[in-house]
C-alpha positions as semicolon CSV with decimal commas, in nm:
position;residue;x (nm);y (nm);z (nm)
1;X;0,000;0,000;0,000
2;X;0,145;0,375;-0,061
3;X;0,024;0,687;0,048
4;X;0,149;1,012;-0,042
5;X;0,293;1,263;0,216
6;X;0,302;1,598;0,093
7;X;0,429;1,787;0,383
8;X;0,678;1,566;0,373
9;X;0,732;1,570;-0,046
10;X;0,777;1,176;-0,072
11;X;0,556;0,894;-0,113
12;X;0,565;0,603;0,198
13;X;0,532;0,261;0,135
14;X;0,307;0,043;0,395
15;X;0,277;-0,394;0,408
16;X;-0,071;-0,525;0,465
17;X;-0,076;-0,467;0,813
18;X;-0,004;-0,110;0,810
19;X;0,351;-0,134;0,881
20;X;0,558;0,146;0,755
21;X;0,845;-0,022;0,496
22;X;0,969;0,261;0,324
23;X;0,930;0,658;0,203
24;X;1,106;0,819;-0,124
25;X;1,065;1,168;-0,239
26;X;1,237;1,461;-0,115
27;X;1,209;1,803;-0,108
28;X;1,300;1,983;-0,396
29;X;1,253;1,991;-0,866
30;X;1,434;1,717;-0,959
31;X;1,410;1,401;-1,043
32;X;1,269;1,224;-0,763
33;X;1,139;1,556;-0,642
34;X;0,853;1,735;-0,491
35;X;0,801;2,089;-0,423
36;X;0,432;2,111;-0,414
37;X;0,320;1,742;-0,306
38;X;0,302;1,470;-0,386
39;X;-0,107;1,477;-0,421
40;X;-0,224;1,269;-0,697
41;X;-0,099;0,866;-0,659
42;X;-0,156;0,557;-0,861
43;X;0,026;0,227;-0,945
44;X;-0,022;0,018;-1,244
45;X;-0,024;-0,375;-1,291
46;X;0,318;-0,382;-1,330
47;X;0,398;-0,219;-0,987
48;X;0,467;0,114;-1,109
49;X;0,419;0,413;-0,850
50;X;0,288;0,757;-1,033
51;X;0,234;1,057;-0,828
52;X;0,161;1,406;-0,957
53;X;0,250;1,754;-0,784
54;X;0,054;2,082;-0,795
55;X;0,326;2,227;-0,995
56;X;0,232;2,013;-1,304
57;X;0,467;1,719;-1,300
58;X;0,385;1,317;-1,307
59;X;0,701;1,138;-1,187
60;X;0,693;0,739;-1,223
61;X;0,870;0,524;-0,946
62;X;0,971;0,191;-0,972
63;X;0,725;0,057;-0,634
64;X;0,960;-0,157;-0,501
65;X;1,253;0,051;-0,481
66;X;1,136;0,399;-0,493
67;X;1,383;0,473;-0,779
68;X;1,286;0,718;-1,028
69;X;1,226;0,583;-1,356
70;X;1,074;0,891;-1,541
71;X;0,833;1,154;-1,562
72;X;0,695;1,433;-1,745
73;X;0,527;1,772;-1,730
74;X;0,124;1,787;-1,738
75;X;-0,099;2,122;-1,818
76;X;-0,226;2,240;-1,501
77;X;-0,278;2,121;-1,148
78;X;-0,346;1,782;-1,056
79;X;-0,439;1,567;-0,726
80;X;-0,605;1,269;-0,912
81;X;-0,437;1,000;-1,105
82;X;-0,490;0,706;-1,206
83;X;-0,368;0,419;-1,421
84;X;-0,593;0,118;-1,594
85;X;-0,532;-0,234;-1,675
86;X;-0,360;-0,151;-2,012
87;X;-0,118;0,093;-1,851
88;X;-0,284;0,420;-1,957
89;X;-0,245;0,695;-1,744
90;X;-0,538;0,967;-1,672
91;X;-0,490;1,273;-1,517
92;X;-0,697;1,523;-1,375
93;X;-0,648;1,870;-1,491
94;X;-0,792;2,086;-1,166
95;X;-0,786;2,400;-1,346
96;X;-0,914;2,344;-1,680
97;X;-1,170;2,038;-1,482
98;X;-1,067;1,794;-1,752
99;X;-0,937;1,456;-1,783
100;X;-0,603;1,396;-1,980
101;X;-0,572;1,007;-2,094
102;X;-0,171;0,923;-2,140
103;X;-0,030;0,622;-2,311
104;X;0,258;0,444;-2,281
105;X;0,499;0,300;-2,537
């Protein structure tokens, strides 16, 4: 299970139980960073971690060892994110109140 932390500006990582296993994230704007979040959070089949900032960034994580694998710049503001079975991405645009569908290659 993951949950983001935005005061802190990293995602955490729980087991089952609730038991805290790890955090990544820092402060900061690069890679692997958050200066306004992290907000939005999903992860894909695959185990992928995606969390978006209010600064209009999507950063991908690998899930199980909080390395950054990627990421890109979004139009907007966005807490909500969320991936499907195919490995699209959609993201919520909070200022223009639209829905952006992203695929990968």
């Amino acid at each position: 299970m993951y949950a983001t932390d935005p005061n802190n500006h990293r995602v955490q990582r729980f087991d089952p139980d609730g038991n805290f296993l790890a955090a990544f994230g820092s402060i900061g704007q690069g890679t692997g960073q958050f200066i306004s979040g992290p907000y939005g959070l999903s992860v894909d089949a695959s185990g992928s971690v995606y969390a978006s900032d209010l600064i209009g960034r999507v950063q991908k994580f690998d899930g199980s060892s909080g390395r950054s694998v990627g990421g890109w710049k979004v139009a907007g503001v966005s807490r909500l994110i969320a991936t499907d079975d195919r490995g699209d991405i959609f993201i919520r645009d909070d200022n223009a109140g639209s829905i952006v569908k992203y695929r990968q290659r």
